[in-house]
C-alpha positions as CSV (number, residue, x, y, z in Angstrom):
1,X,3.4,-19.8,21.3
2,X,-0.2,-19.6,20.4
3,X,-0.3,-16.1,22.5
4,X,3.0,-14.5,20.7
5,X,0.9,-15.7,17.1
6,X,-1.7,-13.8,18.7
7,X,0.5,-10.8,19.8
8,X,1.9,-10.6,16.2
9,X,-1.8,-10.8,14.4
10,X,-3.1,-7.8,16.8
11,X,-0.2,-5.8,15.7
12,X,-0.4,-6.6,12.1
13,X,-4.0,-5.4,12.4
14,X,-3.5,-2.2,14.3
15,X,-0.9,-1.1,11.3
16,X,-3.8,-1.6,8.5
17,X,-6.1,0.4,10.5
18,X,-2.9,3.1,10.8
19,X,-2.2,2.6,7.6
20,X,-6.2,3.5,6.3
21,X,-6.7,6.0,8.2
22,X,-3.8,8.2,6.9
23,X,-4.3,7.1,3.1
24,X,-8.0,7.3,2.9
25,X,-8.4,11.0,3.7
26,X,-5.5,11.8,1.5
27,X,-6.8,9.9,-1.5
28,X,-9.8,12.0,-1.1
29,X,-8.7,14.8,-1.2
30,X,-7.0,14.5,-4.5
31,X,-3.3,13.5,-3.0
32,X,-1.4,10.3,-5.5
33,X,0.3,7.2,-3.1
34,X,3.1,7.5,-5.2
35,X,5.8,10.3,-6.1
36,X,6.0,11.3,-9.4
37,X,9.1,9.3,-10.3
38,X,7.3,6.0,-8.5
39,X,4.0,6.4,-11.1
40,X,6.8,6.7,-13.5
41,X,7.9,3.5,-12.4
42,X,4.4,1.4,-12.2
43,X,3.7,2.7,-15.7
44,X,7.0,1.4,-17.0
45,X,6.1,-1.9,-15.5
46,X,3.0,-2.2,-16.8
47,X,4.1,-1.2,-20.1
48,X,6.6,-4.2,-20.1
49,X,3.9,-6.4,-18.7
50,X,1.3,-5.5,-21.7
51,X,4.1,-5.7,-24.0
52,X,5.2,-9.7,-22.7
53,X,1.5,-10.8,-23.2
């Protein structure tokens, strides 16, 4: 068990560092996460957030 919990942590790790080594260079060199319609989205959301406060 202990081995498969072990298994599952390595490959939870080796995604982050996938994961940072793709977005990194591309938020450098100017490149957004999102597509335009999802910032759309997160600044709908935190408009109802700031607006429930």
């Amino acid at each position: 068990m202990v081995v498969v919990i072990l298994g599952m942590l390595l490959a939870l790790a080796l995604a982050v560092v996938v994961v940072a080594l793709v977005t990194i260079p591309a938020v450098r060199e100017g490149d957004t996460l999102l597509t335009a319609e999802g910032q759309e989205r997160v600044a709908d959301m935190r408009e109802k957030v700031g607006a429930s406060r």
